[in-house]
C-alpha positions, 0 to 999 in steps of 0.5 A, spaced: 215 883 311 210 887 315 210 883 321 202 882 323 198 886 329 196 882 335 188 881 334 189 885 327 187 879 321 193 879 317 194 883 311 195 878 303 199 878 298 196 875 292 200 873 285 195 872 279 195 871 271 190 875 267 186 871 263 188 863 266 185 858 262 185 854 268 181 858 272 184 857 278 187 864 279 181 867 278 177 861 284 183 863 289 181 871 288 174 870 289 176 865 295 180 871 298 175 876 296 170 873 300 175 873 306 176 880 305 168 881 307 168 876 312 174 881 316 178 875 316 184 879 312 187 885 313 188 887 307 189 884 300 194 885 295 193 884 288 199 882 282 197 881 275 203 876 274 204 878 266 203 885 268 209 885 274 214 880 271 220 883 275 216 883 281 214 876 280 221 874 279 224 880 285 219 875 290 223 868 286 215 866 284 215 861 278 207 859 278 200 862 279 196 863 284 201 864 288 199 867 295 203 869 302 199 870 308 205 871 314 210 867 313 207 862 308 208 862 301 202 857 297 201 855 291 197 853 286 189 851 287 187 853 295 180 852 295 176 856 301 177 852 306 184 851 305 184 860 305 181 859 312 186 854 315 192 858 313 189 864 315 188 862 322 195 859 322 199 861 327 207 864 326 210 860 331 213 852 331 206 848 330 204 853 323 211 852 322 210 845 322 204 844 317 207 849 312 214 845 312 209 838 312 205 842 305 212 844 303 215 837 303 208 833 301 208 837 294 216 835 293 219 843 295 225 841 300 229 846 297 224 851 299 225 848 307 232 847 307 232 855 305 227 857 311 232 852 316 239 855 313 235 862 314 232 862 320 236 855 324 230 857 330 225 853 325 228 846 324 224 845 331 219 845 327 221 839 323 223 834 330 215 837 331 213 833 324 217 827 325 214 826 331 207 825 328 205 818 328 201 820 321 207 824 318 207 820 311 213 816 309 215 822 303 215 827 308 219 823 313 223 823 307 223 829 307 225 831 313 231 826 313 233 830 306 233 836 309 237 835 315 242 831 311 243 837 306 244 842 313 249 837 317 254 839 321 251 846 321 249 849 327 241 849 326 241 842 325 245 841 332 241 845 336 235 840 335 240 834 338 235 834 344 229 834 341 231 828 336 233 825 343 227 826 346 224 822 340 228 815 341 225 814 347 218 817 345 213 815 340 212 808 335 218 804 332 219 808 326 219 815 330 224 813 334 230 810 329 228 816 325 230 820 330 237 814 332 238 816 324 237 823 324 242 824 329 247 822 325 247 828 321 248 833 328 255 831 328 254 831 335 258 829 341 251 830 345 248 825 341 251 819 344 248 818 350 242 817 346 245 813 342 248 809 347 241 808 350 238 806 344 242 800 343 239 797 349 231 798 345 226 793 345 226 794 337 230 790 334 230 795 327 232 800 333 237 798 335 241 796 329 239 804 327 242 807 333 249 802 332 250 804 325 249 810 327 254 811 333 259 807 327 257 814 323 259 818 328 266 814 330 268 815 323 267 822 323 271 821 329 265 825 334 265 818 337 272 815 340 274 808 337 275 805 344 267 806 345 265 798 347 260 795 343 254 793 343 251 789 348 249 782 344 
């Protein structure tokens, strides 16, 4: 993928079918087209998916509209202000943040797995997601499924410290999805905050980083003779 100019509106690669009963391919494309007007894209790719097929399945795309703008891959109906959002999205951790907050809201793990397993420096943005206080329950499920799939590997690993930032930062539910997640990084450096969590003002908590320390004697990260947790 060409990789965008600096001040240069980024260029857009836009799969349609001809003849949508729906009429959601031909919506998406006037929305773009209008953006191309307005300078806020580069350049507009157009595929007519029926025509192209092998190029539909060389890009692993299963439904129209599909658009890419950047690293982010959409699909379905975008109204114009949608358009407008994800053009003005950035390539760093917060964009990556919300396309993986799109990606897990309309039931696309696999999708995130592939990105993180791909390119291990994502998975920060998934610790940015989960600190959110307005994160849904379903993405926040999500996100745990994620790095359940990938644990041990070194993507989840590297993100220990994040996720040890956040027991100690944000609201109840942040912090014992953080304890939880932190088994999944089969990490030695995850038991100082584990150990420190026991002694949370939350009950739940607690109880979380303890079953999570357990986790981790029996995955043999933590010793057997760590003492208990205090009463």
């Amino acid at each position: 993928m060409t990789q965008p100019v600096p001040g240069k509106p980024p260029d857009v690669l836009f799969l349609m079918a001809s003849g949508c009963p729906c009429q959601h391919c031909s919506n998406v494309l006037q929305g773009l087209t209008q953006l191309v007007h307005e300078g806020m894209i580069g350049r507009l790719e157009v595929v007519n998916a029926k025509m192209f097929p092998e190029r539909t399945e060389m890009l692993g795309v299963d439904t129209v509209p599909w658009v890419r703008i950047g690293p982010f891959e959409l699909e379905g109906m975008l109204s114009l202000d949608e358009l407008r959002e994800w053009l003005g999205r950035k390539d760093d951790e917060e964009g990556m943040a919300a396309y993986f907050e799109y990606l897990l809201a309309s039931g696309r793990r696999e999708k995130v797995a592939e990105i993180v397993r791909r390119e291990p420096d994502r998975t920060r943005s998934l610790t940015r997601l989960l600190g959110r206080v307005k994160t849904t329950l379903h993405v926040r499920l999500g996100i745990g499924a994620v790095l359940e799939e990938l644990r041990g590997t070194e993507a989840v690993r590297s993100i220990v410290q994040d996720l040890g930032r956040l027991t100690t930062e944000g609201d109840t539910r942040v912090r014992g999805d953080a304890c939880y997640l932190l088994t999944f990084t089969h990490s030695a450096e995850a038991v100082p905050y584990l150990t420190a969590c026991r002694r949370d003002p939350d009950k739940d908590v607690r109880e979380i980083a303890e079953e999570a320390l357990e986790v981790l004697r029996a995955e043999g990260v933590v010793p057997r003779q760590t003492s208990p947790a205090s009463p």
